[in-house]
N, C-alpha and C positions, 0 to 999 in steps of 0.2 A: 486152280492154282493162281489165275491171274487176278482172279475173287480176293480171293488172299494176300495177296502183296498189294492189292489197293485199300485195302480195309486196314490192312499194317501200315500202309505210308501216310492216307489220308489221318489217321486216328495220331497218330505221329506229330501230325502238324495242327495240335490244336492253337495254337496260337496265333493262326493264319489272320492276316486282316481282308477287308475287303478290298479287292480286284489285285492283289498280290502278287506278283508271279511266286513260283516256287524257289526258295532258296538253295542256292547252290552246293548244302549241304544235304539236303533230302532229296537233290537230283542223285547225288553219289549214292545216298541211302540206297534209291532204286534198287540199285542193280547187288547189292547187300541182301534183301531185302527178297530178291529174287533167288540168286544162290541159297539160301534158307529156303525157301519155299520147295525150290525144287530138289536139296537135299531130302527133305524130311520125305516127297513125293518118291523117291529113287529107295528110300528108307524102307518104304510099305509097299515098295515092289508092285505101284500101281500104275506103272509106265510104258509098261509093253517092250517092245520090240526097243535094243538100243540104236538103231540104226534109225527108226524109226523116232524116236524120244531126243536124239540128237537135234533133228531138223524142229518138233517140235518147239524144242530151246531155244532155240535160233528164231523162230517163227513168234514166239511167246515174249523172246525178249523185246525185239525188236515192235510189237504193238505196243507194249506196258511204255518202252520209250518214247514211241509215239504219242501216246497217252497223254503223257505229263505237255508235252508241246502244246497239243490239242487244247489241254485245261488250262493251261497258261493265259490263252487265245479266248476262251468261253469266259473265264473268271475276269477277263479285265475291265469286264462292264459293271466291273462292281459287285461280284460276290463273294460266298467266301463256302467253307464247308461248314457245314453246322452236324452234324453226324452221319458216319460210313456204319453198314448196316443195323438201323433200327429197327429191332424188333419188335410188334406188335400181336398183341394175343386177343383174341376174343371181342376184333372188332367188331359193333353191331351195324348191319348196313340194311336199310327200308327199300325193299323197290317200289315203285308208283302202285301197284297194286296191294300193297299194303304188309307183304308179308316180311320176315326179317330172317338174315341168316348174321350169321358169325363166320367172320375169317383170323385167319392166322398169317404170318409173312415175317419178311424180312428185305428190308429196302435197303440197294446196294448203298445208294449216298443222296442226301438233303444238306440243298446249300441255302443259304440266305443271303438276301443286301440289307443294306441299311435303312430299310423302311421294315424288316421282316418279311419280305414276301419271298415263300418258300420255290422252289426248284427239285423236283425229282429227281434222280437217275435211277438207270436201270441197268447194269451191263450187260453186253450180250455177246457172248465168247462166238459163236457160233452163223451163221450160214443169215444172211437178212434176207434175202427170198420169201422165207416166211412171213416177213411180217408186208409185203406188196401191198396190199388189200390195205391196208390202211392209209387213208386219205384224210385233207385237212376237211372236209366238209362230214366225212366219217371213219372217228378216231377209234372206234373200237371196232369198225370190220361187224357193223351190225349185232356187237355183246360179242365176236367171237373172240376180242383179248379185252380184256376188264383190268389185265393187268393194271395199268397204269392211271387206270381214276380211282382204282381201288386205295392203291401208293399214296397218293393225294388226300385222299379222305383220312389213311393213316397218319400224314406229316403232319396233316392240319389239328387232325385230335392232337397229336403230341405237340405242337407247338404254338398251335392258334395261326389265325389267317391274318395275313398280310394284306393291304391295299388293292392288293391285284390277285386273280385267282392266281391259284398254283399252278406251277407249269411241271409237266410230269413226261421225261422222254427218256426213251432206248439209246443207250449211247453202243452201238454197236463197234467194236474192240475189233 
């Protein structure tokens, strides 16, 4: 759900310029924005427990508000959004030993500045425990998360590379 109202608010605001803060009309959107999402969720009876689904709401809203604060904060150094989930089919990716596979995905958000050099995200609704093991000396936990060099390799196909590598990270929600 929270996938979903960010990929509706960001896609929203294409007009955004770089280091922007969000306007005060697609703050109000938010929470529009949310009610929507979570009608349609409460619709397909995929919610469980209402007592349970309640505090959810409550827990849901109050990060996605967070959220936009946060971006506000990250974006002022000069970016902007360049597309909330792009999809990518049939990337070819070489490992040092020569052989090649193909992936598929879909990248939560790619932002840009005004030199073009790209920015990943990735959101992550859920528990960061998991991802400990990753360190700035090693970022994929020895290949156990490819996640996010793989993202990279997709932004850059789709967009071409910017001055500076791409920066590709978890924005844990």
């Amino acid at each position: 759900l929270q996938h979903a109202v960010l990929e509706r608010l960001v896609t929203e605001w294409s007009a955004a310029g770089f280091g922007e803060p969000w306007p005060d009309e697609l703050v109000a959107r938010l929470d529009e924005l949310i009610d929507e999402e979570f009608a349609r969720a409460e619709a397909t009876a995929v919610v469980g427990l209402k007592h349970s689904w309640n505090r959810q709401k409550i827990r849901m809203r109050s990060d996605l508000r967070h959220w936009i604060l946060r971006d506000n904060k990250l974006r002022a150094d000069g970016w902007k959004p360049l597309r909330a989930e792009l999809r990518f089919r049939d990337l070819e990716l070489r490992l040092p030993s020569g052989e090649v596979f193909h992936v598929n995905g879909s990248i939560d958000r790619v932002d840009t500045d005004r030199h073009s050099n790209l920015r990943v995200w990735d959101y992550k609704t859920g528990q960061s425990r998991n991802f400990s093991r990753l360190k700035q000396d090693n970022p994929t936990a020895s290949g156990r998360f490819l996640q996010l060099p793989i993202y990279a390799i997709a932004a850059e196909t789709s967009f071409g590379r910017g001055p500076l590598p791409t920066q590709a990270k978890y924005w844990f929600l």
